[in-house]
KEKE-3310 file (N, C-alpha, C; in steps of 0.2 Angstrom, whole numbers, plus 5000, padded with zeros to 4 digits):
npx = (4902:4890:4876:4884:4882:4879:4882:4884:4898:4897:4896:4891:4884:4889:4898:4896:4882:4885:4894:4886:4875:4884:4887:4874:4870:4879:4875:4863:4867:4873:4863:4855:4860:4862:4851:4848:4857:4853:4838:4840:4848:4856:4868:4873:4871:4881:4893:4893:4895:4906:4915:4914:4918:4932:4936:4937:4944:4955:4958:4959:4973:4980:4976:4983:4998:5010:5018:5034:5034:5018:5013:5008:4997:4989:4987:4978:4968:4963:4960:4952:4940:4939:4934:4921:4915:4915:4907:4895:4889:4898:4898:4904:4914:4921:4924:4931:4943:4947:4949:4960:4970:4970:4976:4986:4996:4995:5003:5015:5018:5025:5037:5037:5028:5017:5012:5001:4993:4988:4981:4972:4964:4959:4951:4941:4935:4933:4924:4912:4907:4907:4896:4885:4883:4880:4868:4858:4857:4851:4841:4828:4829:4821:4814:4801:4811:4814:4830:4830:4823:4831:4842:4836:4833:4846:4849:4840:4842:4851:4854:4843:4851:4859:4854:4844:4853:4862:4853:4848:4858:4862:4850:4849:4861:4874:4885:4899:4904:4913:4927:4942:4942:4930:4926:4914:4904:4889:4883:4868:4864:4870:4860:4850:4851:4849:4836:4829:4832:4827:4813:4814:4816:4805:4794:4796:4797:4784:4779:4785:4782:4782:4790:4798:4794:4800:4811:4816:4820:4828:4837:4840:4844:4854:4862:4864:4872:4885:4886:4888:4899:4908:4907:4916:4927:4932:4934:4945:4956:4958:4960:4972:4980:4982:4974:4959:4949:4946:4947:4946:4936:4921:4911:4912:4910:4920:4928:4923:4924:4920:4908:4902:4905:4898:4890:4897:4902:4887:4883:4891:4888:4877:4874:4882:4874:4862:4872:4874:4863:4856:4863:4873:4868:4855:4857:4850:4837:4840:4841:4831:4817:4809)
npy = (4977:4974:4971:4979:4980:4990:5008:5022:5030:5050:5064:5082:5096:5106:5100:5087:5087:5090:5080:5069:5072:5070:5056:5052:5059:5050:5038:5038:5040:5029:5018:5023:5020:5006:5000:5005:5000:4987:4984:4988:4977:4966:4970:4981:4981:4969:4978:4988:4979:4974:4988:4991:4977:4979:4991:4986:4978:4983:4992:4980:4977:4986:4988:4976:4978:4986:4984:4983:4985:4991:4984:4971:4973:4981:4973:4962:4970:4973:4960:4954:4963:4962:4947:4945:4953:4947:4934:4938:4927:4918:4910:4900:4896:4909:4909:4896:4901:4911:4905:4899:4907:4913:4900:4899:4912:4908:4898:4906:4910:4905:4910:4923:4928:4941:4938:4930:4936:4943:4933:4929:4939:4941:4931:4934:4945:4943:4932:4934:4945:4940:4928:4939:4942:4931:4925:4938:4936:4938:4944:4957:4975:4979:4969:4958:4946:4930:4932:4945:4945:4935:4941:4954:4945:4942:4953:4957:4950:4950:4966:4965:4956:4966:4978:4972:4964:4977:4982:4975:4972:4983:4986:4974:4968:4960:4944:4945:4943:4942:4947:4951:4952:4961:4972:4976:4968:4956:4941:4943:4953:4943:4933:4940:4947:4934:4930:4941:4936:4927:4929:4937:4926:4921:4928:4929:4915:4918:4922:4923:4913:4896:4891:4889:4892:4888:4882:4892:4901:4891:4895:4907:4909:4904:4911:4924:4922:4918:4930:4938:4933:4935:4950:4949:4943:4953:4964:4956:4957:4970:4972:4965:4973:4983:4995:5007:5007:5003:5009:5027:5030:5032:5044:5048:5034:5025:5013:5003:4990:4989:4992:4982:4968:4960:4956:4950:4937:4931:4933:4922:4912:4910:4910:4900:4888:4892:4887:4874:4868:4866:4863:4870:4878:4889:4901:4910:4902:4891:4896:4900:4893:4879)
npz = (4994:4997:5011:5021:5038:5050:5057:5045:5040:5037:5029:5034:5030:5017:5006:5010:5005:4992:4988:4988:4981:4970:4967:4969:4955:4944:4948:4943:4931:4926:4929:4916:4906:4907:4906:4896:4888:4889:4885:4871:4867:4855:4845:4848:4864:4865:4863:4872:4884:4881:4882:4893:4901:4896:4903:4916:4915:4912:4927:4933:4931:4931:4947:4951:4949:4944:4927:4920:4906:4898:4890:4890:4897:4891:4881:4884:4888:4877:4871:4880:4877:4864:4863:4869:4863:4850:4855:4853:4842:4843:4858:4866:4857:4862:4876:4877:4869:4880:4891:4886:4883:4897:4902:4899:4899:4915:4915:4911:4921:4931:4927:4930:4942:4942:4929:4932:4940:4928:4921:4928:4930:4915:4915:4926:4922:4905:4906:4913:4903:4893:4893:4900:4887:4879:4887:4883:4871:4852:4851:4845:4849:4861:4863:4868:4874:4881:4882:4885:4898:4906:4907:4917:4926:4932:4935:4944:4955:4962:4965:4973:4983:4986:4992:5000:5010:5014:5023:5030:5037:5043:5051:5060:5063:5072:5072:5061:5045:5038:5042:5043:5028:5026:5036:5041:5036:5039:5044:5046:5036:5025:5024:5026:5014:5004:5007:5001:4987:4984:4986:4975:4964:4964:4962:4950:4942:4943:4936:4922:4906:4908:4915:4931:4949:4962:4955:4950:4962:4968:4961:4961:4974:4975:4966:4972:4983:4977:4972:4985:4987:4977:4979:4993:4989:4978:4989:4996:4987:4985:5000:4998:4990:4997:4993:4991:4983:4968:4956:4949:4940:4943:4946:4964:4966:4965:4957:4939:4946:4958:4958:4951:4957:4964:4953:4943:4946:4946:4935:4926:4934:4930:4917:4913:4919:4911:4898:4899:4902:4889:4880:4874:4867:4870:4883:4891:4888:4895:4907:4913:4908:4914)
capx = (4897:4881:4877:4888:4879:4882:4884:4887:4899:4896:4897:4885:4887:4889:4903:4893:4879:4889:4896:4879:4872:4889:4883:4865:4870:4885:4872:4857:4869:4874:4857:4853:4868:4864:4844:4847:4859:4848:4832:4842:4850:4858:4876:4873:4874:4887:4898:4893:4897:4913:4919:4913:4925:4940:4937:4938:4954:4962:4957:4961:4979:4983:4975:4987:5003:5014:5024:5040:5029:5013:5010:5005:4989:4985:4986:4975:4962:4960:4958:4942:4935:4938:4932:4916:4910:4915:4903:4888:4888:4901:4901:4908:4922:4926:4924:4938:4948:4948:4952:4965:4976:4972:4981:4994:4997:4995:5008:5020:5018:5030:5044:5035:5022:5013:5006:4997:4987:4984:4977:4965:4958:4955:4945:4936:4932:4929:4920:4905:4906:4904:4889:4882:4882:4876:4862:4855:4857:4851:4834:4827:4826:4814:4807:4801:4813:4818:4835:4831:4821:4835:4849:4834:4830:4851:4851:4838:4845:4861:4852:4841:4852:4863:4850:4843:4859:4864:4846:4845:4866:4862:4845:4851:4868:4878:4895:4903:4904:4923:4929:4946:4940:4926:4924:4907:4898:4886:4878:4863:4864:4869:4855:4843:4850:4847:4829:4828:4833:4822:4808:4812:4815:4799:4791:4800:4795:4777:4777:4789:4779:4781:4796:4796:4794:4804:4817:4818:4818:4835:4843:4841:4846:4864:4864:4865:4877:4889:4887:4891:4908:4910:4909:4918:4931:4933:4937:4948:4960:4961:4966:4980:4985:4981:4970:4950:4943:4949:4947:4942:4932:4914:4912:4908:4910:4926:4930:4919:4925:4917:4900:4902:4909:4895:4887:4903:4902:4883:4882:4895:4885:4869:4875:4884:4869:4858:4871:4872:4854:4853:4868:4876:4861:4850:4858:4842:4830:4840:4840:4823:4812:4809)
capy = (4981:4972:4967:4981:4983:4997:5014:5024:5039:5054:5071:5086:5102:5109:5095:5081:5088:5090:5075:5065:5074:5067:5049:5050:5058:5045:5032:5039:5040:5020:5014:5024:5018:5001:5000:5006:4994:4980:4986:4988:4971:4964:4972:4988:4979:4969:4982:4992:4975:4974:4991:4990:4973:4984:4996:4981:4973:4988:4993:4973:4975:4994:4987:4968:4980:4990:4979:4986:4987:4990:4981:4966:4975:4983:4967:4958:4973:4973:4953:4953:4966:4958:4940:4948:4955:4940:4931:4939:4925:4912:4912:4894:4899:4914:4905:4893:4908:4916:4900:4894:4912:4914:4895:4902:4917:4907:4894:4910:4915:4902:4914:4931:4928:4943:4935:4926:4940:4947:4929:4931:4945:4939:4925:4938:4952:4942:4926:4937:4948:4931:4928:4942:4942:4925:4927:4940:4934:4943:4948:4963:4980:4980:4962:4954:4941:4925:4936:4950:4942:4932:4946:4957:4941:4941:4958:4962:4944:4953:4972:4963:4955:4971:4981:4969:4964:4981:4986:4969:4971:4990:4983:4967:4970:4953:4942:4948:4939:4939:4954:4949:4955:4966:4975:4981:4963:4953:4937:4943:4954:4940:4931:4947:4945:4928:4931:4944:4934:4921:4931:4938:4921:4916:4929:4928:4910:4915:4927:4919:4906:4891:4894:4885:4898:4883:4881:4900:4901:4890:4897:4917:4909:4902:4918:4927:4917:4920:4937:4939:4928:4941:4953:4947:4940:4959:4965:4954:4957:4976:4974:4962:4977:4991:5000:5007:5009:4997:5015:5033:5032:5034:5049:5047:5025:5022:5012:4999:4983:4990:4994:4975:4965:4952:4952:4947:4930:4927:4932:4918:4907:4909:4908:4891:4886:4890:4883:4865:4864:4871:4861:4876:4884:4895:4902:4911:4899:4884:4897:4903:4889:4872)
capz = (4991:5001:5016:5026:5044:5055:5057:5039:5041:5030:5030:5034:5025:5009:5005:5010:5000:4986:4988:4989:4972:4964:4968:4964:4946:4942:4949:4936:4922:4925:4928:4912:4901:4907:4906:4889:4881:4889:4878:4864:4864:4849:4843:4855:4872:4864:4861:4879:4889:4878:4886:4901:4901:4894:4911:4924:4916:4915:4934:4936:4928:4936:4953:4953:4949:4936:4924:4916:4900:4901:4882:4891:4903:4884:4875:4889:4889:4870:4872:4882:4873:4858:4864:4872:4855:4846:4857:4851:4838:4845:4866:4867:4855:4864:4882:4875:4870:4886:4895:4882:4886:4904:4905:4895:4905:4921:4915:4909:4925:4932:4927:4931:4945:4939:4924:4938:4941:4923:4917:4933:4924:4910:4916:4928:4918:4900:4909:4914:4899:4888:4900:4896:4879:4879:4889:4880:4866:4847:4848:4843:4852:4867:4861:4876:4874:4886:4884:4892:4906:4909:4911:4920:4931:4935:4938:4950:4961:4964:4966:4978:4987:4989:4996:5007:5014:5016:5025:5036:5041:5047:5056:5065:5065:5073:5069:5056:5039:5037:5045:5040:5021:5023:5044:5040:5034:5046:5042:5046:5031:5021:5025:5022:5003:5001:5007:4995:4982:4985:4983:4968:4958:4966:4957:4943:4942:4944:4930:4915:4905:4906:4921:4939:4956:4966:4953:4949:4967:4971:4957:4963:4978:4973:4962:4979:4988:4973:4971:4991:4986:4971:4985:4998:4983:4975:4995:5000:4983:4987:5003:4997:4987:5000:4989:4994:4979:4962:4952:4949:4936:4943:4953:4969:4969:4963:4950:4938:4947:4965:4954:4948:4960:4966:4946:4936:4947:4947:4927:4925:4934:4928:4910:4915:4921:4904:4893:4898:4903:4883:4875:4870:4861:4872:4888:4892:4889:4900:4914:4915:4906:4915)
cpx = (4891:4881:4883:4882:4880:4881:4886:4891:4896:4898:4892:4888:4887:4894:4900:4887:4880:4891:4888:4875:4878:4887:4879:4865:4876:4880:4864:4861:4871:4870:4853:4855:4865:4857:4844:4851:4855:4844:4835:4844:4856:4869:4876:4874:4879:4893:4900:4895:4906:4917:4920:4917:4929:4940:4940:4943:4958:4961:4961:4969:4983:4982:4983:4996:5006:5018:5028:5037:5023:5008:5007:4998:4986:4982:4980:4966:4958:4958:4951:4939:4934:4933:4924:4912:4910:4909:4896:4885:4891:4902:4905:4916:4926:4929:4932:4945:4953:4952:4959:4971:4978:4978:4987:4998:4999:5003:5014:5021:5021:5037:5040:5027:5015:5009:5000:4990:4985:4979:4971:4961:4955:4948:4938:4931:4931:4926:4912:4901:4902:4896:4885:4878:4877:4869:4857:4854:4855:4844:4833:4826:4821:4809:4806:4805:4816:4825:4837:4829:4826:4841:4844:4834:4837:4851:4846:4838:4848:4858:4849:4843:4857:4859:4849:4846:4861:4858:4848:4853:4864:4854:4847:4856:4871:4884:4895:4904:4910:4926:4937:4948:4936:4923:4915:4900:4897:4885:4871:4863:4866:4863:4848:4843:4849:4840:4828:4827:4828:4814:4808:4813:4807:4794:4794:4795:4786:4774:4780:4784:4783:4790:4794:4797:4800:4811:4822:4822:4827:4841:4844:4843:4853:4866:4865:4869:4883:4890:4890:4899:4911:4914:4917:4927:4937:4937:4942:4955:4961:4965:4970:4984:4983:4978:4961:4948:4948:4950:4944:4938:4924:4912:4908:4905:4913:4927:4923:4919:4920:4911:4898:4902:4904:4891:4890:4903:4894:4881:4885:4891:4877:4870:4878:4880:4865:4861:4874:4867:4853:4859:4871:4873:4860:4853:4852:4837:4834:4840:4833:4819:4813:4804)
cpy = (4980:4969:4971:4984:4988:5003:5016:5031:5043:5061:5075:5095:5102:5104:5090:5082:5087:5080:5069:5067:5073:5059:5048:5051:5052:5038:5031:5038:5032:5017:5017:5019:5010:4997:5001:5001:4985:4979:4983:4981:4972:4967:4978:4987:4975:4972:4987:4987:4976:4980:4992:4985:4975:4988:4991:4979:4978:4993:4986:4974:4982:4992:4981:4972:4982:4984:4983:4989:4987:4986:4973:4964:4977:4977:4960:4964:4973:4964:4952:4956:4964:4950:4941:4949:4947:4933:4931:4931:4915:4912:4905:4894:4905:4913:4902:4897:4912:4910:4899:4900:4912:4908:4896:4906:4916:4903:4898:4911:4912:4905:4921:4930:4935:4943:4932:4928:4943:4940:4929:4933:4947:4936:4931:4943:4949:4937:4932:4943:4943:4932:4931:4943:4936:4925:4932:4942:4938:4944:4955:4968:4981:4973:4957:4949:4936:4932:4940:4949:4939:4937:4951:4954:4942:4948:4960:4957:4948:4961:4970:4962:4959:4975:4978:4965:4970:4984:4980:4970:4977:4989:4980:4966:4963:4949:4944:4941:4936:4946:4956:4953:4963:4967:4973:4974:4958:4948:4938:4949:4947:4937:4935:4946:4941:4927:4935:4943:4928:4923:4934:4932:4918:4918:4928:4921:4911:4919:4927:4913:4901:4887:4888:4890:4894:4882:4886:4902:4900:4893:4904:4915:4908:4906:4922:4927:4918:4927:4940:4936:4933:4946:4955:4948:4949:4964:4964:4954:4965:4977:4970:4967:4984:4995:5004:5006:5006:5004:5020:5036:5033:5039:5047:5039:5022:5020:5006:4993:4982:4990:4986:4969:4958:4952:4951:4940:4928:4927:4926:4912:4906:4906:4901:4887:4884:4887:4876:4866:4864:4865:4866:4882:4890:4894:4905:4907:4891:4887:4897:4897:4883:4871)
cpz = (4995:5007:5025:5034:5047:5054:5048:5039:5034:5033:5028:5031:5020:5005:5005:5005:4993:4983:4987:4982:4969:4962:4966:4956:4945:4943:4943:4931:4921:4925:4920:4906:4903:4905:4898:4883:4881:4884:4872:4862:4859:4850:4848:4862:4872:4867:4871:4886:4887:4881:4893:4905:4900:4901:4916:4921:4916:4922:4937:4936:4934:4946:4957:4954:4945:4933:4920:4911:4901:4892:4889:4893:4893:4881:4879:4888:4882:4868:4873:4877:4866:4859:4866:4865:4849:4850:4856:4847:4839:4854:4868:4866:4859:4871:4882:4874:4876:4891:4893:4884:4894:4906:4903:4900:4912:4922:4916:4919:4931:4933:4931:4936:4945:4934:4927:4937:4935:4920:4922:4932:4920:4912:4920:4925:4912:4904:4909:4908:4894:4890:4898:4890:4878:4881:4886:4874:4858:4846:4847:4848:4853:4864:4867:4875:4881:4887:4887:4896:4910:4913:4917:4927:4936:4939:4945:4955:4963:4965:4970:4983:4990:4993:5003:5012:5018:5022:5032:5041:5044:5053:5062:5067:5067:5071:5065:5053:5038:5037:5043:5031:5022:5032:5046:5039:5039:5040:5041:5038:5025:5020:5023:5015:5002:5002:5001:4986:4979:4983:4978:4962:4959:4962:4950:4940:4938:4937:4923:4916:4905:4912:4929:4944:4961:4962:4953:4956:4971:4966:4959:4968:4979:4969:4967:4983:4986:4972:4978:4989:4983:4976:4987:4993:4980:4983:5000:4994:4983:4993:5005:4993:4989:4998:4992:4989:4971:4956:4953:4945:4935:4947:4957:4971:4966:4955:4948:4943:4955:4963:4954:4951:4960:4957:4941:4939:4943:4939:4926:4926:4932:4919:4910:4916:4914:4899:4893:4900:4894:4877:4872:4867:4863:4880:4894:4895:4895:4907:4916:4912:4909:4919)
residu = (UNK:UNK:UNK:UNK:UNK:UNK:UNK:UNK:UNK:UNK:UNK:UNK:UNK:UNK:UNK:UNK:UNK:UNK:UNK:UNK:UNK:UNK:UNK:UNK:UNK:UNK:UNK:UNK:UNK:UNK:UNK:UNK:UNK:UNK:UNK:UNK:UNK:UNK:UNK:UNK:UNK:UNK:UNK:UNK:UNK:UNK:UNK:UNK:UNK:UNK:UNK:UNK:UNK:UNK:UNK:UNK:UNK:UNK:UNK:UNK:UNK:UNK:UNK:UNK:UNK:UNK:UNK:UNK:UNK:UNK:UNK:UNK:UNK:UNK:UNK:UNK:UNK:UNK:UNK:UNK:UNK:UNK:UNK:UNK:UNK:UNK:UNK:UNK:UNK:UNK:UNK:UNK:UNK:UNK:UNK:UNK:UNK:UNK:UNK:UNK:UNK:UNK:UNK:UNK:UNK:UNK:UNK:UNK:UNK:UNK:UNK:UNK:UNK:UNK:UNK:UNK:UNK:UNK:UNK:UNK:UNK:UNK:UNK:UNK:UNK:UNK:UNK:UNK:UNK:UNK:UNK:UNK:UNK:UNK:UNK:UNK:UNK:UNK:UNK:UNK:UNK:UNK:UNK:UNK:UNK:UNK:UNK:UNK:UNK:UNK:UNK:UNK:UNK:UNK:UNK:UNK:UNK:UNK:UNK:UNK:UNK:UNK:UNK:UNK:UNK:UNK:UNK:UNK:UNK:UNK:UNK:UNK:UNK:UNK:UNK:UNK:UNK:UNK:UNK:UNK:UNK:UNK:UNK:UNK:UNK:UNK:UNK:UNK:UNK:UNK:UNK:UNK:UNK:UNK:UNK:UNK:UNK:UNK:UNK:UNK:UNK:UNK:UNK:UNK:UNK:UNK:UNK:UNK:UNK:UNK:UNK:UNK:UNK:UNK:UNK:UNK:UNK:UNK:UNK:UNK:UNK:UNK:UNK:UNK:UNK:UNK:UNK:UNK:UNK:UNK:UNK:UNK:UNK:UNK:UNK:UNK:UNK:UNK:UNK:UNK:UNK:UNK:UNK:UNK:UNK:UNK:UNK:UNK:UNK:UNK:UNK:UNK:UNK:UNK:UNK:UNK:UNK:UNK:UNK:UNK:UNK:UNK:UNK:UNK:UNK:UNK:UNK:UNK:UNK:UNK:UNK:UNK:UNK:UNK:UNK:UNK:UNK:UNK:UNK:UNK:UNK:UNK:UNK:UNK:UNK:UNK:UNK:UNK:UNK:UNK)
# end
């Protein structure tokens, strides 16, 4: 998704116009939808992280391969979603949850190697759900909280470093990142994003009280670095299964998981992050406060 250098085909005409105003509104209505359940907080982004994880495992499950019955993808998809919500309150327990089945799944999968891939996406798609929820914890709609700083601070690491990868790889152009996975990725776009990231933990830093600009600083940096992995990660598991695009549910940019790819790792790691700095408590405040 970041960091593609080069050339960008498209199309001139009535089609490609078309097409171009499918994108910009599909890209308004998610930036609304998602801008909106941040605010709200509490049980409302809960619940909006929780389907948003039910879409990616079931792209995850339809994407890894059909299974005789499809009760297993179902009973995986209502899992996360359920573990996600139940997090608002418990994320440790539902963390344990998510692990305690994926190893299940993983072990089943001994006879049936495509359990393999459905315990995968559990862990992928609830992991970063959890995360979320944690992070943003239960304060009140639109209350400046640590909370939402923290998921804004994740988000606009990972929105920075998509752009300014994407911007520096079509500028600077040079080797290729892992051409292998992804044609179109340069280093020099990685490295663009990881500047960009840098400066926004820097401000970040300089404008959360009681925060470090140098701490903030290596953590949007290794927020960066992961989210390229995400990437790279999400890229190179399509074309193990010849696909472009992980679904058709967003017009005009596939499916959820291509939307998501580098902010399901760096959500992960940031909330790993805030809750051992925090002993389990405040995912938030062990990210951002020190």
């Amino acid at each position: 998704m970041n960091g593609e250098g080069g050339p960008v085909s498209g199309e001139s005409g009535p089609r490609g116009s078309s097409d171009l105003k499918v994108r910009a509104i599909s890209a308004l209505v998610m930036i609304a939808v998602a801008l909106g359940a941040l605010w709200a907080g509490g049980w409302v982004f809960a619940v909006v992280v929780a389907l948003a994880v039910a879409l990616v495992m079931l792209e995850w499950a339809t994407m890894s391969g059909p299974f005789a019955t499809r009760m297993a993808d179902k009973a995986a998809v209502g899992f996360v979603a359920i573990s996600v919500v139940a997090s608002y309150n418990q994320p440790s327990v539902s963390l344990f949850a998510l692990g305690a089945v994926a190893l299940g799944m993983a072990m089943f999968g001994v006879i049936d190697p495509r359990m393999r891939w459905l315990a995968g996406g559990i862990l992928y798609a609830g992991a970063p759900g959890v995360a979320a929820v944690a992070l943003r914890g239960t304060a009140a709609a639109g209350a400046a909280s640590t909370g939402l700083f923290a998921i804004a601070f994740v988000f606009l690491v990972v929105w920075a470093t998509d752009s300014a990868a994407y911007f520096a790889g079509r500028r600077f152009g040079g080797p290729k990142l892992m051409p292998r996975f992804s044609p179109k990725k340069t280093w020099s776009g990685a490295f663009g994003g990881a500047t960009a990231a840098l400066c926004v933990g820097l401000l970040a830093g300089a404008v959360i009280d009681g925060s470090s600009s140098i701490v903030l600083a290596v953590i949007a940096i290794a927020l960066s670095i992961v989210s390229q992995i995400g990437d790279l990660g999400e890229s190179a598991m399509k074309r193990h299964f010849n696909v472009k695009d992980s679904g058709r549910l967003i017009p005009g940019h596939g499916g959820i998981m291509d939307r998501v790819d580098g902010l399901v790792v760096a959500l992960t790691l940031a909330a790993a992050i805030g809750l051992v700095r925090s002993g389990g408590t405040d995912a938030a405040g062990g990210l951002l406060l020190w």
